[in-house]
C-alpha positions as CSV (number, residue, x, y, z in Angstrom):
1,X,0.0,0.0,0.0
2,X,2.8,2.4,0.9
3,X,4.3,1.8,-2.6
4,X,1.2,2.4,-4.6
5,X,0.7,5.5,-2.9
6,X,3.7,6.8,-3.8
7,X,3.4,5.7,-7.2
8,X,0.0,7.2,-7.7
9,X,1.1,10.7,-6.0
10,X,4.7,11.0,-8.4
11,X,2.3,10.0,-11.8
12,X,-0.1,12.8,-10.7
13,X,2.6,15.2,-10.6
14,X,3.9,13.9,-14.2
15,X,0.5,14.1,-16.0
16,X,0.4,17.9,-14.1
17,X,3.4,18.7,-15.6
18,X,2.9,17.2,-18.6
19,X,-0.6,19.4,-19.1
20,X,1.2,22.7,-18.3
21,X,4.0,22.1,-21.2
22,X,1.3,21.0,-23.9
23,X,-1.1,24.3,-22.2
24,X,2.3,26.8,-22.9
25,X,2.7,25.2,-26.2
26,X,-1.1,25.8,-28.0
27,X,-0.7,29.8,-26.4
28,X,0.3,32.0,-29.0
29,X,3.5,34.6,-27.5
30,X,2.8,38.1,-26.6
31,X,4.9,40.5,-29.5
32,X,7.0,42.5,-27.4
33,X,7.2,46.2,-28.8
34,X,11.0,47.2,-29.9
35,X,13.1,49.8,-27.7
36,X,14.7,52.4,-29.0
37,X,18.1,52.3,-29.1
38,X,19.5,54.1,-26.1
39,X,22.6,56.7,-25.9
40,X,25.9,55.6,-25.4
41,X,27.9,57.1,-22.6
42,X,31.5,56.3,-22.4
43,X,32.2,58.3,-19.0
44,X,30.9,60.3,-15.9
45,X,28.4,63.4,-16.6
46,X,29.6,67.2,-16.8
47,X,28.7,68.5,-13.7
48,X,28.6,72.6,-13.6
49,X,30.1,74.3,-10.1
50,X,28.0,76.3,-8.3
51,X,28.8,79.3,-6.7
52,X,29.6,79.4,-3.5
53,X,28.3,82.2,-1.3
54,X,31.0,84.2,0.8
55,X,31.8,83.3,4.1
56,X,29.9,85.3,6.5
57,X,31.2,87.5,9.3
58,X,29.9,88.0,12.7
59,X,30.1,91.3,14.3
60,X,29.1,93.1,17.6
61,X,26.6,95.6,15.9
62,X,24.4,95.5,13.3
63,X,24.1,98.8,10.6
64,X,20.5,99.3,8.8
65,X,20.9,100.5,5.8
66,X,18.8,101.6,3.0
67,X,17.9,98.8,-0.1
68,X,16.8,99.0,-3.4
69,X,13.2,98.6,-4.0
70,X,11.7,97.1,-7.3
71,X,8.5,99.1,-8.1
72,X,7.2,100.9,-10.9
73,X,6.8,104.0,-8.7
74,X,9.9,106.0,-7.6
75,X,10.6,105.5,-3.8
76,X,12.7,108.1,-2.1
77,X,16.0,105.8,-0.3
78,X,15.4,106.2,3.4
79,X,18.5,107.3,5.0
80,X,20.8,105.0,7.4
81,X,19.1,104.6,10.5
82,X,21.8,105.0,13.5
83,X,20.6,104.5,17.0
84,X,21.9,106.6,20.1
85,X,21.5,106.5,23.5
86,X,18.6,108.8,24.8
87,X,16.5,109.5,28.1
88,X,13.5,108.6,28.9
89,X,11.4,110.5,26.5
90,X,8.9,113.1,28.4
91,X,5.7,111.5,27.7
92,X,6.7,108.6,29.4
93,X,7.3,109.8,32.8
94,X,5.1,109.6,35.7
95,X,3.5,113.0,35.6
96,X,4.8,116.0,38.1
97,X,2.6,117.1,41.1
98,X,3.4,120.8,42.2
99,X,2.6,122.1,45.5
100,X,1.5,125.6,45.3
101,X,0.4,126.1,48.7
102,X,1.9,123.8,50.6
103,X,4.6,126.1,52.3
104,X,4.1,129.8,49.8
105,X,1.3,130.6,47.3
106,X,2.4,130.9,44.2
107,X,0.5,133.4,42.5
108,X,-2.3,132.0,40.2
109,X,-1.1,133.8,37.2
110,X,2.3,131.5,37.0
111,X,1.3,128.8,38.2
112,X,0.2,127.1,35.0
113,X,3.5,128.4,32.8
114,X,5.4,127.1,36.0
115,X,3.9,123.7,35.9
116,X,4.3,123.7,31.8
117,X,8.2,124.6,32.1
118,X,8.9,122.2,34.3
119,X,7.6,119.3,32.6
120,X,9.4,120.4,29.2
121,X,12.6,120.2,31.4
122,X,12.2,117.1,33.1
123,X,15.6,116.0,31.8
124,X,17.3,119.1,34.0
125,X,15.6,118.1,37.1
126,X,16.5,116.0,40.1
127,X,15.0,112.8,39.9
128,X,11.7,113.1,41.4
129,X,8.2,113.6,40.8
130,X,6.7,115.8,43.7
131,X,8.0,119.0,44.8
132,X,6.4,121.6,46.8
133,X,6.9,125.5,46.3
134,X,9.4,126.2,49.2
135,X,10.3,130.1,48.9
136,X,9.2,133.0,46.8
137,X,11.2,136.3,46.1
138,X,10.5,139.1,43.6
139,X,11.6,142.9,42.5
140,X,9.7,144.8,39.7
141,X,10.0,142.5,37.1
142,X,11.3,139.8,37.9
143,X,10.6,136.9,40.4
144,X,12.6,133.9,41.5
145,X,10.7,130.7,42.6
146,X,12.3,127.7,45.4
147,X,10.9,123.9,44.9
148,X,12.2,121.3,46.7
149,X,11.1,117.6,46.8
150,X,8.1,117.4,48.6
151,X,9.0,114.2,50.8
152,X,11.7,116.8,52.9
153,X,8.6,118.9,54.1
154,X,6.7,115.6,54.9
155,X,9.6,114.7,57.1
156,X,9.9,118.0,58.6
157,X,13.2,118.4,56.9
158,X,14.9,115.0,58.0
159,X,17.8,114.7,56.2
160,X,18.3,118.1,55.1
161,X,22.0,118.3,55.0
162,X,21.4,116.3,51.8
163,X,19.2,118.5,49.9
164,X,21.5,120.5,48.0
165,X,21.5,118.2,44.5
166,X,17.1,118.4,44.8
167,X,16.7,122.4,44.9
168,X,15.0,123.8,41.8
169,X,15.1,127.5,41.3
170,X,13.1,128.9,38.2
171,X,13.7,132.5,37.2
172,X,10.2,133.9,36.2
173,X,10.2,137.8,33.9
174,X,7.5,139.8,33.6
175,X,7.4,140.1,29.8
176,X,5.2,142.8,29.1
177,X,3.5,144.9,31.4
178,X,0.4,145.1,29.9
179,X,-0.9,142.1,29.1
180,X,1.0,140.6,32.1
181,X,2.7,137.8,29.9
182,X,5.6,135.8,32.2
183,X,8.3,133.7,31.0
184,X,9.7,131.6,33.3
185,X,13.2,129.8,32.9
186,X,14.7,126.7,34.6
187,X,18.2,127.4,36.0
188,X,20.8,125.4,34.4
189,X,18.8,124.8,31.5
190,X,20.3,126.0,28.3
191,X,17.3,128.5,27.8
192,X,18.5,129.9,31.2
193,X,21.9,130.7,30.1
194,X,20.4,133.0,26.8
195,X,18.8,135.5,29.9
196,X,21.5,135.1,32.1
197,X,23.2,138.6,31.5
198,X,19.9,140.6,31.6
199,X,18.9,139.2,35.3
200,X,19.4,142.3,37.4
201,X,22.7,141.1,39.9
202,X,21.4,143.1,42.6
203,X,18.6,141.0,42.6
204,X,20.2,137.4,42.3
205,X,23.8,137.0,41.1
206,X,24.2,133.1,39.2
207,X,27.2,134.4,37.5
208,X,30.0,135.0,40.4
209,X,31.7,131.9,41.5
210,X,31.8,130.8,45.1
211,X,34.7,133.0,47.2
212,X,37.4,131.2,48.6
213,X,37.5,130.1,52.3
214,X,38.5,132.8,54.4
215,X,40.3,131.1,57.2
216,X,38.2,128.3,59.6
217,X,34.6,127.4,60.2
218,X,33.0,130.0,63.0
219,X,30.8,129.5,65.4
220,X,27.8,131.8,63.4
221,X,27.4,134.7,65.8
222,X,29.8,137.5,66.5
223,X,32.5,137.9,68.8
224,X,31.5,139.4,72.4
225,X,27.7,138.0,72.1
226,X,27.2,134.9,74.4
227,X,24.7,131.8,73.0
228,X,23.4,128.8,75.0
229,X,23.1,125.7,73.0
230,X,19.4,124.4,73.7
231,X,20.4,120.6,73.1
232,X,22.6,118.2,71.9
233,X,23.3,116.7,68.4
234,X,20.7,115.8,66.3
235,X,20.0,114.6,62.7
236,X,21.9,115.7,59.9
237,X,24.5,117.4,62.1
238,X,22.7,120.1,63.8
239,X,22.7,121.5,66.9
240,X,20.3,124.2,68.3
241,X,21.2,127.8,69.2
242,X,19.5,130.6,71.4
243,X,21.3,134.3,72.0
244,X,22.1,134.7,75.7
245,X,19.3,137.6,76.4
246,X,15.7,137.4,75.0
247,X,17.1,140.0,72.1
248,X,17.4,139.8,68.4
249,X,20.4,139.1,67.3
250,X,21.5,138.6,63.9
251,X,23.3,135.3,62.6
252,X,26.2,135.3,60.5
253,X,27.8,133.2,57.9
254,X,30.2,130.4,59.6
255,X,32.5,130.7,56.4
256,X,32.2,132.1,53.2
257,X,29.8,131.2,50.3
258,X,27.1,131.6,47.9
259,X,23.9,132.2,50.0
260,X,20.2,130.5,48.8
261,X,16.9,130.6,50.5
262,X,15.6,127.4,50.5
263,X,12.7,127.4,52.6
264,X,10.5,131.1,53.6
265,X,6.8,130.5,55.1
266,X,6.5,134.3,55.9
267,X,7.8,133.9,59.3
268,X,11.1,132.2,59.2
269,X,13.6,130.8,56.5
270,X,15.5,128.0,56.2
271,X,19.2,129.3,54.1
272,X,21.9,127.1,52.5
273,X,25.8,128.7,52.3
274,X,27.7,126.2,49.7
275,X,31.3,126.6,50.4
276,X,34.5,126.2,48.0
277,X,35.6,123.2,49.4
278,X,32.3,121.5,48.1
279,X,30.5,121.7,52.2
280,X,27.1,122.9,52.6
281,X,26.0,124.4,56.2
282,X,22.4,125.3,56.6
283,X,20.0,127.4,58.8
284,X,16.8,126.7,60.2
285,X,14.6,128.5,62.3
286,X,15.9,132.8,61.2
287,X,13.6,135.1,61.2
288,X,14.2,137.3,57.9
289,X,14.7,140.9,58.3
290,X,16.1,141.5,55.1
291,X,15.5,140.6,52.2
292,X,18.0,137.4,51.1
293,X,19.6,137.6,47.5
């Protein structure tokens, strides 16, 4: 049985075989379509270079300068722009307060050209935003106005000895007479120094430097007149003085130097001295008899 098996199963496979040669034989071949003949090439293709940009260079700044534009219409080049350092521009700083009655009224009729020239010249002015009107001083034509930053009069003057850098003094002239038209002009600012020489000197003098020191720092009272000091030490260096007898006595300079009013409520003033060798000494609580210039 194992034999006939095997015999039937290798003649199937022969009569298969011998059906697919005899099926291959009666088809008719497929006519294959003739390829044209192909160029020769007997080595490697041209290849072209290709240009190679330049190398680039790095640098620490960068220049923007005008291109060429392709348009029908004409286009005028736009110039180089260079960038420079600037301040902060006007418009973009916290706005000013003023105090006009906080210490002196400030006449209504300069108060608004005040306010407006101060806010043109921010970039003159100590870095702050409130200031109060401290001291007022005028002569036929001409007036001279004291701020000072308003957080020394909230502290009742604390730290005084350090105002010096934070005074602002405007110079205010009575244009015309008639119509009562005043200019007003920020000292140190440029448009200051046009009006400089037609300021009266008797009534303050900006153009004579400070005098040299004449000697040592004096006690600020003349010789022969006794004073009792009222306390000790105190903030910013200060001590407190009172003449001897219940008389008025008058205060002098303890050295030499340019003399400012810094403070004046109508009853008493406080003055700065500035001194050639860069000091400042300052007094509080005088009584003004005449008038400081």
């Amino acid at each position: 049985m194992k034999w006939k098996l095997v015999w039937f199963g290798i003649g199937s496979l022969s009569l298969l075989a011998t059906l697919l040669l005899l099926n291959r034989a009666l088809r008719p071949s497929p006519v294959l379509p003739t390829l044209a003949a192909l160029p020769s090439q007997t080595g490697p293709p041209a290849v072209e270079p290709i240009a190679t940009a330049p190398a680039s260079t790095l640098t620490s700044f960068v220049t923007i300068a005008p291109s060429a534009t392709i348009t029908d219409t004409p286009i005028a080049v736009r110039p180089t722009l260079s960038v420079g350092q600037t301040g902060t521009p006007p418009d973009l700083l916290e706005p000013l307060e003023i105090q006009f009655d906080g210490i002196f009224s400030l006449p209504l009729e300069q108060r608004r050209v005040v306010e407006v020239v101060l806010n043109v010249n921010r970039r003159w002015l100590p870095p702050e935003t409130q200031f109060t009107v401290s001291a007022y001083r005028d002569v036929t034509g001409w007036a001279k106005v004291t701020l000072v930053p308003t957080r020394f009069v909230e502290s009742s003057w604390s730290g005084v000895e350090t105002i010096a850098p934070f005074v602002v003094q405007l110079i205010v002239q009575l244009q015309d007479n008639d119509d009562g038209h005043w200019n007003v002009y920020l000292v140190g600012s440029p448009e200051f120094n046009t009006i400089l020489p037609t300021i009266p000197p008797e009534f303050v003098d900006f153009a004579s430097p400070i005098p040299a020191l004449t000697g040592d720092y004096l006690l600020p009272w003349p010789d022969g007149q006794t004073w009792w000091a009222t306390n000790g030490w105190h903030g910013g260096n200060a001590i407190d003085f009172q003449p001897g007898l219940s008389a008025r006595f008058g205060v002098i300079a303890a050295q030499s130097g340019v003399l400012s009013e810094i403070c004046s409520d109508g009853y008493q003033s406080l003055l700065q001295i500035l001194h050639a060798d860069g000091r400042a000494t300052y007094y509080l609580h005088v009584t003004m008899d005449l008038t400081v210039r």
